[in-house]
C-alpha positions in Angstrom: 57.2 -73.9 -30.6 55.7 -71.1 -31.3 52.8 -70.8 -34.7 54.7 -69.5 -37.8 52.2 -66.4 -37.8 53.2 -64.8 -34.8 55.6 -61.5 -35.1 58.7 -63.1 -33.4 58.4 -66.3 -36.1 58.1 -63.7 -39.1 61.2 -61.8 -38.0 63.0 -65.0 -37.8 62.1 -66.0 -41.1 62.7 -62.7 -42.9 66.2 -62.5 -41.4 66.7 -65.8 -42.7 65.5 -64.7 -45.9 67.2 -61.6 -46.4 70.4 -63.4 -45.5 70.5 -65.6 -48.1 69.4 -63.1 -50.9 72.2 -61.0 -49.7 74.5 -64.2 -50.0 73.2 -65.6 -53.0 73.3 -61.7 -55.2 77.0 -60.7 -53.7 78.6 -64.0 -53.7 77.7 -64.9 -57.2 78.9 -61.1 -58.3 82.2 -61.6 -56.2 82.6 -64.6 -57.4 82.1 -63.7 -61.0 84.4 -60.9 -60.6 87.1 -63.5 -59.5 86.9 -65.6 -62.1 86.2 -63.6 -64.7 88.5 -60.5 -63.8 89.4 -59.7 -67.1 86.3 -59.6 -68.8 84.7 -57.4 -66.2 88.3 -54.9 -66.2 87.7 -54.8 -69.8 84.1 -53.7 -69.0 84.6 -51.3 -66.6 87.6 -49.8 -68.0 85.0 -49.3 -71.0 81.9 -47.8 -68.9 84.3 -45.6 -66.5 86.4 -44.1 -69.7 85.0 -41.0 -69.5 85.4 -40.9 -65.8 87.1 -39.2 -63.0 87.3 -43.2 -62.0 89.1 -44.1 -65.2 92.8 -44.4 -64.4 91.6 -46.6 -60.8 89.5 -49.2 -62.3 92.0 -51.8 -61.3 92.0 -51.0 -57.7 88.4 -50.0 -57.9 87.2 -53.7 -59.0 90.0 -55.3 -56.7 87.6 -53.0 -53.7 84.5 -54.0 -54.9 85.6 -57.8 -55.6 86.4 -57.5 -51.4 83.5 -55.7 -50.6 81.2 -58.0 -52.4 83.2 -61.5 -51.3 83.1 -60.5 -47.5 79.2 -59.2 -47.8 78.4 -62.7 -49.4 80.3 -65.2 -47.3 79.2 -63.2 -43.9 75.3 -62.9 -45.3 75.6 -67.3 -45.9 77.2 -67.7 -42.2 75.0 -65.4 -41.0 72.0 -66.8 -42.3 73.2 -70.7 -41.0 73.9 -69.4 -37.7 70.1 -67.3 -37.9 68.8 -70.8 -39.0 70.8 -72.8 -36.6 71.4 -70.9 -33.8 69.1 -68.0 -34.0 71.5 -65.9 -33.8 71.8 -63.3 -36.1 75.0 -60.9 -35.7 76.8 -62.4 -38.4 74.3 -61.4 -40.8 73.5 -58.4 -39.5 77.2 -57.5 -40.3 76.8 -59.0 -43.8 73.9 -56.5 -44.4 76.4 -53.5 -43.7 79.2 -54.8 -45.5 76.3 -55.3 -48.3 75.2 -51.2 -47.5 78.7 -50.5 -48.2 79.4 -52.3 -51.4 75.9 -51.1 -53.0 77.0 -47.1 -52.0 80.2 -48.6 -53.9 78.1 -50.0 -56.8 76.1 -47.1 -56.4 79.3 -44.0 -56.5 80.9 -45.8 -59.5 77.8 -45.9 -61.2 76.8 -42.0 -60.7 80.5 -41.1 -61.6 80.0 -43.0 -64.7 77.0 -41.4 -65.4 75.1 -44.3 -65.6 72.1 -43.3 -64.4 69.6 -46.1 -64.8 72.3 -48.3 -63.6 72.4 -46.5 -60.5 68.6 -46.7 -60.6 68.5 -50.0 -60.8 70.7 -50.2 -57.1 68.2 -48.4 -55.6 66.1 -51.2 -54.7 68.5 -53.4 -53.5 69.8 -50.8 -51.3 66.4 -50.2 -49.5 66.1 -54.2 -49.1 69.7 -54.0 -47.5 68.4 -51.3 -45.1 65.5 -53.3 -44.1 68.1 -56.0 -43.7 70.1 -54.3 -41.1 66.7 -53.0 -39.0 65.3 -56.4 -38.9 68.8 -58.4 -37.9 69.4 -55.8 -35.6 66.0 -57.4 -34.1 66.2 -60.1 -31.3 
């Protein structure tokens, strides 16, 4: 086995790491979306009002409800079969399905005109992009 401090070892663990946190922030979001659908429709129909966006919200959160869902349940296979297998295509395909929701997040946000919102997805988007470089990794 090879020491924990070697390059190879911290690859392995930072794709295991950035899998989960990709699992853990979209599949609580989708899930909240699912359960709580009209509480978030009656807040986006609220913050997109004054939108291009406004008369789509419903399809809008049924997207991003999909796009979050699939980015969390592939980042949590992804990062058992990293763990497990050491195999990490499954996650690497959760990270672009994450990409894609955040530009979502991201759009919405900027149509809005909620600018520190969209600020705030910033950061998450560059650990996504790390994400994708480092799972792409063998």
């Amino acid at each position: 086995m090879q020491a924990l401090h070697s390059s190879t070892q911290a690859t392995y663990l930072i794709q295991i790491l950035v899998a989960a946190f990709l699992a853990v922030l979209f599949l609580q979001s989708g899930i909240d979306k699912v359960v709580d659908r009209r509480g978030n429709m009656e807040w986006l129909k609220g913050h997109f009002a004054k939108s291009a966006l406004a008369g789509v919200v419903p399809a809008l959160l049924t997207v991003i409800t999909v796009l979050e869902l699939t980015a969390g349940i592939l980042s949590a296979i992804g990062c058992l079969a990293v763990m497990f297998v050491r195999d990490s295509t499954i996650a690497f395909y959760g990270a672009l399905v994450s990409a894609f929701a955040i530009i979502a997040l991201f759009f919405g946000q900027r149509m809005a005109k909620d600018y520190p919102g969209a600020a705030v997805l910033v950061p998450y988007f560059l650990l996504t992009l790390l994400a994708i470089y480092l799972l792409a990794q063998i």
